[in-house]
C-alpha atoms as an extended CHARMM CRD file, in Angstrom:
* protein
*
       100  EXT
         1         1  UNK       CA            -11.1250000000        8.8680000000       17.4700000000  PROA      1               0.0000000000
         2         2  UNK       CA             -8.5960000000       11.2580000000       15.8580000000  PROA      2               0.0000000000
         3         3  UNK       CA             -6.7390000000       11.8440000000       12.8840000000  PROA      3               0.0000000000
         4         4  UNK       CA             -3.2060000000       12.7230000000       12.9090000000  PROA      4               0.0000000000
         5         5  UNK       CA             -1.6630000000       14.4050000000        9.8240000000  PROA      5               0.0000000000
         6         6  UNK       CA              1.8560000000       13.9650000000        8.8030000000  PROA      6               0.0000000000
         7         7  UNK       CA              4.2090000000       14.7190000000        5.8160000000  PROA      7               0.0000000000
         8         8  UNK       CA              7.3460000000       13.1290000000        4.5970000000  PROA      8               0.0000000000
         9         9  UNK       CA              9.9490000000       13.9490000000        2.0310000000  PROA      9               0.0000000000
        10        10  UNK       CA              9.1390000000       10.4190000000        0.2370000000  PROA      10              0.0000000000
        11        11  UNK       CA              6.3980000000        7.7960000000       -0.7880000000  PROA      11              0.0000000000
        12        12  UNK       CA              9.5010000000        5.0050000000        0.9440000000  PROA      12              0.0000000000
        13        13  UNK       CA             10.0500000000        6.9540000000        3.9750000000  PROA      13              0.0000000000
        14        14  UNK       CA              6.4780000000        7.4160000000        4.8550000000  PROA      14              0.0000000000
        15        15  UNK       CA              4.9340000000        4.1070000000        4.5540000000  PROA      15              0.0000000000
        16        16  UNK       CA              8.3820000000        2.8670000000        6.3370000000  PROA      16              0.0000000000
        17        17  UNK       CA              7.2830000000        4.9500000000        9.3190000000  PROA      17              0.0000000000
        18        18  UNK       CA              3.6320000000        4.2540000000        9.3770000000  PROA      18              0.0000000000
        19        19  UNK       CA              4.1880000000        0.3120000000        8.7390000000  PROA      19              0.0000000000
        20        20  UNK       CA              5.7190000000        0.5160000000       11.9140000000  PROA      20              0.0000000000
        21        21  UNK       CA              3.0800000000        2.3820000000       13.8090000000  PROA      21              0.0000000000
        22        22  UNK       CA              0.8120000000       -0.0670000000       12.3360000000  PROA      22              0.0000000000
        23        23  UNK       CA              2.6050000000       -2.8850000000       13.4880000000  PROA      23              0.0000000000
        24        24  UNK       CA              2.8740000000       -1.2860000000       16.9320000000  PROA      24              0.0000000000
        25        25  UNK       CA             -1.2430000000       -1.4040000000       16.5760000000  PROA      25              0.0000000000
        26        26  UNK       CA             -1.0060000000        2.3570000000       17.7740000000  PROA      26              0.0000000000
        27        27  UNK       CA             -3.2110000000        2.9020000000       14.2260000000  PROA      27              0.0000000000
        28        28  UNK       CA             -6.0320000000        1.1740000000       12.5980000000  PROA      28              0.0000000000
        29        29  UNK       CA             -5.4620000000        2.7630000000        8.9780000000  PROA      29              0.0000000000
        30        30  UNK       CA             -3.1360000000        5.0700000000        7.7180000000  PROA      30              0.0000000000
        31        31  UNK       CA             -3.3220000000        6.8280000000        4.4020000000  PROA      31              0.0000000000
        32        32  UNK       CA             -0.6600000000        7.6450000000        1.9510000000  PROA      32              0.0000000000
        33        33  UNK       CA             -1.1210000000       10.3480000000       -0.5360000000  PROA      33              0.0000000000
        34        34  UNK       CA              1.1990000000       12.8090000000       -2.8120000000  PROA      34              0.0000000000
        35        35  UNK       CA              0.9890000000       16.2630000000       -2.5160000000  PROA      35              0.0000000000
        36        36  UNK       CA              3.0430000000       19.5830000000       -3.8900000000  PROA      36              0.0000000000
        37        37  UNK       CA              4.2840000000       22.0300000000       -0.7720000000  PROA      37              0.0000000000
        38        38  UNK       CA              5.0590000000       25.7050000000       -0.5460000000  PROA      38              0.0000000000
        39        39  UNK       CA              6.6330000000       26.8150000000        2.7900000000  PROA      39              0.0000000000
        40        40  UNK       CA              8.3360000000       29.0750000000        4.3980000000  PROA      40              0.0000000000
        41        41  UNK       CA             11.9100000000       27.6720000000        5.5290000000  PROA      41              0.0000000000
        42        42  UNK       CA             15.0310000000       29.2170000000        6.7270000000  PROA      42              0.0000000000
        43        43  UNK       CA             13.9560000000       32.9750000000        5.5100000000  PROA      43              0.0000000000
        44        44  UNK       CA             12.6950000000       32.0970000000        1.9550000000  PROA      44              0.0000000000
        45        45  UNK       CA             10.1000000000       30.2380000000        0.2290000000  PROA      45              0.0000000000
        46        46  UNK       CA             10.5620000000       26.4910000000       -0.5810000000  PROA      46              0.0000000000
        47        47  UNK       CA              8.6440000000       24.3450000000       -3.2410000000  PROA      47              0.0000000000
        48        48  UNK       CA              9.0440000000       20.7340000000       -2.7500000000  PROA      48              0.0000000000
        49        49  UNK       CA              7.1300000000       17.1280000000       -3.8270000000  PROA      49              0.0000000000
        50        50  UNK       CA              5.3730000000       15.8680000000       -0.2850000000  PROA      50              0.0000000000
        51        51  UNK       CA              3.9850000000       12.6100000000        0.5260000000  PROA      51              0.0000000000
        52        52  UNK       CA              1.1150000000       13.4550000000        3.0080000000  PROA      52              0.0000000000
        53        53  UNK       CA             -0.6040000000       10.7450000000        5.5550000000  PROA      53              0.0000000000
        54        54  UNK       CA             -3.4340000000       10.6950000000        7.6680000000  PROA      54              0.0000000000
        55        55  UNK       CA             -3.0990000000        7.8630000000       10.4600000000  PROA      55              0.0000000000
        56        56  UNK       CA             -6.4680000000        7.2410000000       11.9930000000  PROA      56              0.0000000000
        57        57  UNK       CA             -6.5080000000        6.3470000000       15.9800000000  PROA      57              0.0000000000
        58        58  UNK       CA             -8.1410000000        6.1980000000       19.4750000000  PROA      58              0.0000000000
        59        59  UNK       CA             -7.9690000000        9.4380000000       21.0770000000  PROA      59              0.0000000000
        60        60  UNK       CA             -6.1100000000        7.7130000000       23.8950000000  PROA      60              0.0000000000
        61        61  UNK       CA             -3.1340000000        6.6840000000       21.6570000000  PROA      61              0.0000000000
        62        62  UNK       CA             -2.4210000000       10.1960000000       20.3820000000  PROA      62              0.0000000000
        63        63  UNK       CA              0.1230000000       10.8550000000       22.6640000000  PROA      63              0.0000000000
        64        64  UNK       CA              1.8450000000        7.7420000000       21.5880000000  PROA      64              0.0000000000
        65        65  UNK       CA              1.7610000000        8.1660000000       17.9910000000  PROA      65              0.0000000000
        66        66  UNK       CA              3.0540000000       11.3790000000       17.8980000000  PROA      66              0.0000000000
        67        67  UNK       CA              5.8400000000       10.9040000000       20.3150000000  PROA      67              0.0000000000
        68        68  UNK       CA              6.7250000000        7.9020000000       17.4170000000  PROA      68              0.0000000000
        69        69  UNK       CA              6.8350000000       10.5700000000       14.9100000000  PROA      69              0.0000000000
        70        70  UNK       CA              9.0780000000       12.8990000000       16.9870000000  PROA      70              0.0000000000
        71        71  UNK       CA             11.3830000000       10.4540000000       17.2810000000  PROA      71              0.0000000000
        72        72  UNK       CA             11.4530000000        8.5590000000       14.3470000000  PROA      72              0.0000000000
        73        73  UNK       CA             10.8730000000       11.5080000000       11.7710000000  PROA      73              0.0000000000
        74        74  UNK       CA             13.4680000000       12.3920000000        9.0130000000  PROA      74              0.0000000000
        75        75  UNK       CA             12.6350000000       16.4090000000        9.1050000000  PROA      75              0.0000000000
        76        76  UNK       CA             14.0980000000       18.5120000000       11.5390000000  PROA      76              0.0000000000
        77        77  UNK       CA             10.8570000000       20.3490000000       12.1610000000  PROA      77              0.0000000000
        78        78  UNK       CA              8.1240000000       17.2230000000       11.5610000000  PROA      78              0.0000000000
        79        79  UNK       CA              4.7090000000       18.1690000000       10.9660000000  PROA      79              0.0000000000
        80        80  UNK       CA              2.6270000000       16.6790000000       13.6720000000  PROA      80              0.0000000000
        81        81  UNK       CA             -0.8750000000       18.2790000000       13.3750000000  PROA      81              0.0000000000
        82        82  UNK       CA             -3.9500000000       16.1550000000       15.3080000000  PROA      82              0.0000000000
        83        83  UNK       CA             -7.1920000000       16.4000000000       14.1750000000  PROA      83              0.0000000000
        84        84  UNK       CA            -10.5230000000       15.5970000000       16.2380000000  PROA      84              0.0000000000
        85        85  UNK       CA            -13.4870000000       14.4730000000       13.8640000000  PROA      85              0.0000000000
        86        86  UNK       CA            -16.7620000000       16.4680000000       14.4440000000  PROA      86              0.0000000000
        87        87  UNK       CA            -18.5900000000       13.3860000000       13.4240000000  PROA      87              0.0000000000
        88        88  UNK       CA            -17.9420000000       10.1570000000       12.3960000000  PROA      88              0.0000000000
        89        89  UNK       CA            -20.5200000000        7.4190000000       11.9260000000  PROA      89              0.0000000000
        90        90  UNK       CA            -20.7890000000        4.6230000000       14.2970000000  PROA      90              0.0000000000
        91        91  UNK       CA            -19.6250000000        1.2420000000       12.4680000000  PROA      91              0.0000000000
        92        92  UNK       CA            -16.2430000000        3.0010000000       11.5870000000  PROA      92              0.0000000000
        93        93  UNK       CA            -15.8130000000        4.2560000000       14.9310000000  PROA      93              0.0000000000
        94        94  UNK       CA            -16.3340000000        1.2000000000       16.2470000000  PROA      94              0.0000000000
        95        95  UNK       CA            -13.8890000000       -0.6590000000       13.9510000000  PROA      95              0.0000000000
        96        96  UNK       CA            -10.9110000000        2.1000000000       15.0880000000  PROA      96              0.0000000000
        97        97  UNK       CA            -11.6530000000        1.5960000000       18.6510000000  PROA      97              0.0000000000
        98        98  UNK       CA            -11.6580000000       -2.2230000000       18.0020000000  PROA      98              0.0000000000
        99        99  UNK       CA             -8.8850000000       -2.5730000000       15.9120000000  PROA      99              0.0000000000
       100       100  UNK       CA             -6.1380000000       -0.8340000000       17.9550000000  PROA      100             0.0000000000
């Protein structure tokens, strides 16, 4: 299993994306969440409103999903960040590896 992270400029724009992965069943379960962001961009330091998701996968469709991202992502610089669980129990596991 891993978890890939991801952050969009909108609530629309991010479950647009995602539905899509979904419907590609590259995902099992994505989550949508809003955050607040302070970054470095272009020399100074922006603030903006985020909407952050965590799409949960087989560790053989990483390279997939994140080549969807690339290419379907409205940022110029998306953040693709992968995540490898140190532990997850069993029955989930086995749903993500089933469901996808």
């Amino acid at each position: 299993m891993i978890i890939i992270y991801t952050t969009f400029s909108d609530k629309k724009s991010a479950k647009l994306t995602t539905r899509k992965i979904l419907e590609q069943k590259l995902a099992s379960c994505v989550q949508i969440f809003p955050i607040e962001s302070a970054y470095w961009w272009k020399g100074k330091i922006e603030e903006a409103a985020e909407t952050a998701v965590f799409i949960k996968t087989k560790k053989s469709l990483q390279k997939r999903v994140t080549d969807f991202i690339s290419k379907n992502h409205p940022y110029e610089v998306p953040e693709i960040v992968s995540i490898t669980p140190a532990d997850v129990n069993k029955p989930y596991f086995d749903w993500i590896e089933d469901s996808v």
